[in-house]
C-alpha positions in Angstrom: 0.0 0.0 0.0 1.6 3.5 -0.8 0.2 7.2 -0.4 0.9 9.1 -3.5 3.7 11.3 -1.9 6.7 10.8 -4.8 9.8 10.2 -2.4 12.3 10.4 -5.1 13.0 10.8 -8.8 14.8 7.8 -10.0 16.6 7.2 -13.3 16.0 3.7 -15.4 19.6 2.5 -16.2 18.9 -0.4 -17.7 15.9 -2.7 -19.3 16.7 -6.0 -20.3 13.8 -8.4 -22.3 15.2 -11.8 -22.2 12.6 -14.1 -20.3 10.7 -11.5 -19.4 11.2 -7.5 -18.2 13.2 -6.5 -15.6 14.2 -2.6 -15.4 17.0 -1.8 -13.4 17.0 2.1 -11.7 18.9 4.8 -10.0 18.6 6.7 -6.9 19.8 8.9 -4.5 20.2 7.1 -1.6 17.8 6.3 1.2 18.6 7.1 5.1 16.8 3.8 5.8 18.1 1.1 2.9 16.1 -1.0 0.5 15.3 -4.4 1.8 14.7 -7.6 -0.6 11.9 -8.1 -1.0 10.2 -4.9 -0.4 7.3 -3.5 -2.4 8.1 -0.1 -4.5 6.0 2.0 -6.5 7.7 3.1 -9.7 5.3 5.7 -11.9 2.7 4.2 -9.0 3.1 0.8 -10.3 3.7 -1.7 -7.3 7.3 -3.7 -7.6 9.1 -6.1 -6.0 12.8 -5.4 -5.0 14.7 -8.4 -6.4 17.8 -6.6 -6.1 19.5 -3.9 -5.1 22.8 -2.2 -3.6 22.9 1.6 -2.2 21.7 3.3 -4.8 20.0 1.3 -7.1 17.6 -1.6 -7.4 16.5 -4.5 -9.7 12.8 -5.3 -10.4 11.0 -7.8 -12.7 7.9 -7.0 -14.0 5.3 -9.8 -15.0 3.6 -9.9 -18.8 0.5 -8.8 -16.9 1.8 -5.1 -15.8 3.6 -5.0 -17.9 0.7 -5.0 -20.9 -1.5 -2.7 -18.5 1.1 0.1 -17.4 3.5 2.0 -19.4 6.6 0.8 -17.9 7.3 -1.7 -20.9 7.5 1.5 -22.9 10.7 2.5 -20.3 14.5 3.4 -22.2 17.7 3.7 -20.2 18.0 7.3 -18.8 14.2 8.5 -18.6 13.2 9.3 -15.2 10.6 7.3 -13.1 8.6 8.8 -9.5 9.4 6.3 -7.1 7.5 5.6 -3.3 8.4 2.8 -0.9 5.1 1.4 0.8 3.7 2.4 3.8 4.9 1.3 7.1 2.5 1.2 10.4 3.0 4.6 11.5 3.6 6.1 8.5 1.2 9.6 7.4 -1.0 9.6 4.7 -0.4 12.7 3.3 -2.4 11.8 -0.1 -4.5 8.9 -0.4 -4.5 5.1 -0.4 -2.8 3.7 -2.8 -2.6 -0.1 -4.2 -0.1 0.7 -6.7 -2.5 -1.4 -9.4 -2.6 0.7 -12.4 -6.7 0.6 -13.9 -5.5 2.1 -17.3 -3.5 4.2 -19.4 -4.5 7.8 -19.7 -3.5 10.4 -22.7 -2.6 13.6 -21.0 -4.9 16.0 -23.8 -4.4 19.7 -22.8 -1.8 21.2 -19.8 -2.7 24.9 -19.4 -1.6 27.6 -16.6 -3.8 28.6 -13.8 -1.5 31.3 -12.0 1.2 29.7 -10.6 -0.3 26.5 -10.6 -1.3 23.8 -14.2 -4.4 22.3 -14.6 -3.6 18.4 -16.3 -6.7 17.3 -18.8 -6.1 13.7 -18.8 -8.4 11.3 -21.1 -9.3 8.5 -18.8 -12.0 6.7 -20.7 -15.4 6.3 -19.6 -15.1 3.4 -16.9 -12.8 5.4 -14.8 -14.4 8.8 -15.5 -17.5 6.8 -13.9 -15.6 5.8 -11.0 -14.6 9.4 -9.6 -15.9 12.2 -8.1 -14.9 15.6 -8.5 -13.0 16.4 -4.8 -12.0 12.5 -5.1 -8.8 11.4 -5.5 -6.6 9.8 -8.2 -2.9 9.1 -8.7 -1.1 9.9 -11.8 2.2 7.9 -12.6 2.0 7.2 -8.5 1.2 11.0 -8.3 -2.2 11.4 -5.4 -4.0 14.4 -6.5 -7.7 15.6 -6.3 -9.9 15.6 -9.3 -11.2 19.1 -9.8 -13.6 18.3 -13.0 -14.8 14.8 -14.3 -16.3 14.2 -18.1 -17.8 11.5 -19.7 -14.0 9.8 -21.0 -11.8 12.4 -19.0 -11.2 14.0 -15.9 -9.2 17.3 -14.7 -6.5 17.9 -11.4 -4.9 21.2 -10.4 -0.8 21.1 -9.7 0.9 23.1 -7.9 4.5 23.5 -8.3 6.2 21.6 -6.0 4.3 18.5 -7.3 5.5 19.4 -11.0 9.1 20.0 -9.1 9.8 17.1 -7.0 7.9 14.8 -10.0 7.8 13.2 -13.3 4.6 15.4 -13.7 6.2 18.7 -14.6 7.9 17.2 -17.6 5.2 15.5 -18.9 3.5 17.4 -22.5 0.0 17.3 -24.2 0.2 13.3 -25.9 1.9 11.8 -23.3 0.8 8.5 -21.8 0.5 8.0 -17.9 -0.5 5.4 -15.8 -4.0 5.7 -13.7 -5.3 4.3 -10.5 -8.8 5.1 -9.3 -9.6 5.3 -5.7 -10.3 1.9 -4.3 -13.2 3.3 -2.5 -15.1 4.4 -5.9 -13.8 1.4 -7.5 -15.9 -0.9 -4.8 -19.1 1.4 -4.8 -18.9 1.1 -8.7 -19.0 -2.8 -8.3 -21.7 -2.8 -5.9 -23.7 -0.9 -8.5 -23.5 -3.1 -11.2 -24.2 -6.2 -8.5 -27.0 -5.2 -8.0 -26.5 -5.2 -4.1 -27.8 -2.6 -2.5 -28.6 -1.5 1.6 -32.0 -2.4 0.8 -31.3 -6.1 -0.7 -28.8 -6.3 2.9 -31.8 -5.3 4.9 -33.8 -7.4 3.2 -31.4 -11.0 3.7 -31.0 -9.8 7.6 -27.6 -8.5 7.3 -28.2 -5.2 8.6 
């Protein structure tokens, strides 16, 4: 589980395709070191530490994610946001995160609001359904708060230490991200289409 706060920048140094994917990245140390084993979030997708020595890390990425997420579409020297997962104890300064991407979004217009950027991002219409404006989504790993919601796309509001301290503030109008709903909407939406509503629960004697 991870919270959407980017904790570093890191920098893909190498991708190798034999068997399968496995990216290989760059960072500025830790105070507290990697552990094997360890979940990390790279452009919010949830990784496994295979590897690793001070300051950088191995990961393989299954068929699966990497088919659903960008990170397939990775070179050597393009930069990745990168979170550890949450510990007990930890703040949630953004939201729960599972670090399972839903989709791949088209970023379609990035235009200045004062200091700050508004991102358009083309979600398509299952996600757009999913969210609420005031809700939350994360972008490449990125929790942020939807400000307007369409029938295929949805709108957040950046300010510039987000753009700064992420992958966000290099991104352009075309460019491809990777999108996570809030789990929360994600369930509600589910329940919908079951059919199972507080009255049906009522109704068996559950509540």
């Amino acid at each position: 589980m991870f919270t959407g706060i980017i904790q570093k920048i890191g920098t893909v140094k190498r991708v190798s395709r034999g068997a399968g994917l496995v990216l290989e990245i760059a960072f500025e140390p830790w105070t507290v070191p990697l552990e094997q084993g360890e979940s990390i979030a790279v452009n919010g997708v949830c990784l496994t530490v295979a590897r690793f020595s001070a300051d950088r890390f191995t990961a393989d990425v299954l068929r699966e994610t990497e088919e659903r997420t960008g990170l397939g579409e990775l070179v050597p020297g393009e930069q990745v946001n990168l979170e550890r997962a949450l510990r007990a104890g930890d703040a949630i300064g953004g939201h729960l995160v599972q670090g399972h991407v839903d989709s791949r979004g088209t970023i379609v217009d990035k235009a200045s609001r004062g200091r700050d950027y508004r991102l358009k991002v083309r979600c398509g219409r299952v996600l757009a359904a999913q969210s609420v404006v005031k809700g939350s989504i994360a972008i490449d790993g990125v929790s942020l708060t939807i400000t307007e919601i369409g029938n295929d796309y949805l709108c957040v509001d950046v300010i510039p230490t987000t753009l700064q301290e992420t992958i966000l503030g290099r991104k352009r109008i075309g460019d491809k991200v990777n999108l996570e709903g809030d789990v929360i909407g994600k369930y509600l939406a589910r329940k919908s289409e079951s059919g199972l509503t507080e009255a049906a629960l009522a109704a068996a004697g559950f509540i």
